[in-house]
Kinemage of the C-alpha trace (Angstrom):
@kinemage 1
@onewidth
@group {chain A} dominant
@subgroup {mainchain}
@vectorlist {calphas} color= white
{ca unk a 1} P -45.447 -19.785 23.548
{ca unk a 2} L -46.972 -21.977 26.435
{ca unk a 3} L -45.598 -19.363 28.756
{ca unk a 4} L -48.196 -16.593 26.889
{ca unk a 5} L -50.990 -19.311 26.554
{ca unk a 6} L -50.797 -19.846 30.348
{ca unk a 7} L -50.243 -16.274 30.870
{ca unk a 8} L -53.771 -16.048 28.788
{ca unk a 9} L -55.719 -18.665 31.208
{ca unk a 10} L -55.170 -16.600 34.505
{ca unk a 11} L -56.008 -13.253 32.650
{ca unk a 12} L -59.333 -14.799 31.256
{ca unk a 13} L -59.973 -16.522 34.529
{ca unk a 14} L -59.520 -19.959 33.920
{ca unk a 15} L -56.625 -20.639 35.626
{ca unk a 16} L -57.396 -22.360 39.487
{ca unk a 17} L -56.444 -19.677 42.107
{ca unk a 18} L -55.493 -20.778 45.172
{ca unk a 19} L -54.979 -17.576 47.561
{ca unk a 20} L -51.700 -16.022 45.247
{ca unk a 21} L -51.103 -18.808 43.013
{ca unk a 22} L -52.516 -20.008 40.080
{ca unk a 23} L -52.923 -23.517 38.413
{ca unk a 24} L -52.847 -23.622 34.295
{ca unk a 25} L -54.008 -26.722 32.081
{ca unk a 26} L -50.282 -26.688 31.467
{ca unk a 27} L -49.567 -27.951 34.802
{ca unk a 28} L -47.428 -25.573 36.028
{ca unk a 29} L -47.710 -23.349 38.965
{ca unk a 30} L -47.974 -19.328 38.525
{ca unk a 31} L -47.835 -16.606 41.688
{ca unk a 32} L -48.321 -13.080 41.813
{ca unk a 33} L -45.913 -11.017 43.808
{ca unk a 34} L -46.210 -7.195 43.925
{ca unk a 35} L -48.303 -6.933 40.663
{ca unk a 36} L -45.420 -9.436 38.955
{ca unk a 37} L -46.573 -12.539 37.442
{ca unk a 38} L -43.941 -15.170 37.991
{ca unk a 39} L -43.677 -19.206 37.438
{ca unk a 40} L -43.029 -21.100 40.641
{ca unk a 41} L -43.204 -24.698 39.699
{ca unk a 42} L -44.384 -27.657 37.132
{ca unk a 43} L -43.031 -28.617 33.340
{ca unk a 44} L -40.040 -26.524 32.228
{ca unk a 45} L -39.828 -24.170 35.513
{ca unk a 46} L -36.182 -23.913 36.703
{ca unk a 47} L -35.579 -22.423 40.553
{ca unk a 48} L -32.570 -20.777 40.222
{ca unk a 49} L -31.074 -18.596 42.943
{ca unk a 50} L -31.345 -14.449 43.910
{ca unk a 51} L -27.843 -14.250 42.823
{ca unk a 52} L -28.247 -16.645 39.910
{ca unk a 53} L -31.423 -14.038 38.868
{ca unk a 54} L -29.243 -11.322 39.336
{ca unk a 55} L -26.615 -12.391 36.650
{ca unk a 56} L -29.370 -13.143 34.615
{ca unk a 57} L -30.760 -9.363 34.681
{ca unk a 58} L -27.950 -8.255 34.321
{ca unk a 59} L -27.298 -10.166 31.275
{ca unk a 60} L -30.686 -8.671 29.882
{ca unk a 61} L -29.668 -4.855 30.976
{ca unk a 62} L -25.964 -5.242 30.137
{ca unk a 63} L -25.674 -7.879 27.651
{ca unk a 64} L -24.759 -11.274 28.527
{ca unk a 65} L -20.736 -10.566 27.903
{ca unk a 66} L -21.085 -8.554 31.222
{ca unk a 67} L -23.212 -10.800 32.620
{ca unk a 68} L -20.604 -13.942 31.804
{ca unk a 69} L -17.642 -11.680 33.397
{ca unk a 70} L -19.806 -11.495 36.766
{ca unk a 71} L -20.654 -15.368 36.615
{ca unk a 72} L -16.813 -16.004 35.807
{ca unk a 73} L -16.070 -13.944 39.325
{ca unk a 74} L -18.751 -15.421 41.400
{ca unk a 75} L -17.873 -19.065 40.195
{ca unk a 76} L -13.742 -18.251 41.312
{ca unk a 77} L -14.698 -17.153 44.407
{ca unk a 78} L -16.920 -19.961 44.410
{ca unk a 79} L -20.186 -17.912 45.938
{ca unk a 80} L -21.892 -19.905 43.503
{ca unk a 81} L -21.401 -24.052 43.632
{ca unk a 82} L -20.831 -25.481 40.227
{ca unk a 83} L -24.468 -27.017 39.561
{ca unk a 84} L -25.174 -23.193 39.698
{ca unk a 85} L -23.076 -22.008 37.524
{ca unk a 86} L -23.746 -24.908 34.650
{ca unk a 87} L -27.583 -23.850 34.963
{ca unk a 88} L -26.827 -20.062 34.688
{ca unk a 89} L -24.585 -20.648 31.776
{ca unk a 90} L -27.557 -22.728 30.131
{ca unk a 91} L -29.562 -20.434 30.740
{ca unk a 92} L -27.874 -17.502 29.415
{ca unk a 93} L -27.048 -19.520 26.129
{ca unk a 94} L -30.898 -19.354 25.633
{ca unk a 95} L -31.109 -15.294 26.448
{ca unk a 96} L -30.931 -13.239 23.231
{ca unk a 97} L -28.303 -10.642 23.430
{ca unk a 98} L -28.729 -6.729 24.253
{ca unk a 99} L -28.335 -5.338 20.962
């Protein structure tokens, strides 16, 4: 995927490091937080929220019928605005299930 390939370019050195981010020919921005490689901007990157993340670990711990029952609760009590909970949704559709 272009997530591996750019993964591939800061391993090998190629990537432009500025300070804790890196640059890849893909365009898109990398950091490196605590030893964890994570994107932070450019084609395809979505900034979602700490509690949007949180669903979406849980959905990859608990499987994403847990994970939907959480996002059901936070979007009733409406701690999460609706734009929030479309893009979690989305984004869960794309998540392979726990098996």
């Amino acid at each position: 995927t272009e997530a591996l390939a750019d993964l591939a370019e800061i391993k090998s050195g190629v990537a432009i490091r500025d300070g804790e981010l890196f640059t890849t020919s893909s365009g898109r921005v990398w950091g490196i937080h605590n030893n964890s490689v994570h994107p932070v901007s450019g084609p395809g990157v979505v900034n979602i929220s700490s509690l949007e993340y949180k669903v979406l670990i849980q959905a990859k711990k608990y499987g994403k019928d847990k994970a939907i029952i959480t996002l059901n609760h936070l979007e009733k009590k409406k701690i999460l605005d609706p734009e929030q909970i479309k893009r979690t949704k989305a984004i869960l559709k794309l998540m392979k299930d726990k098996k």
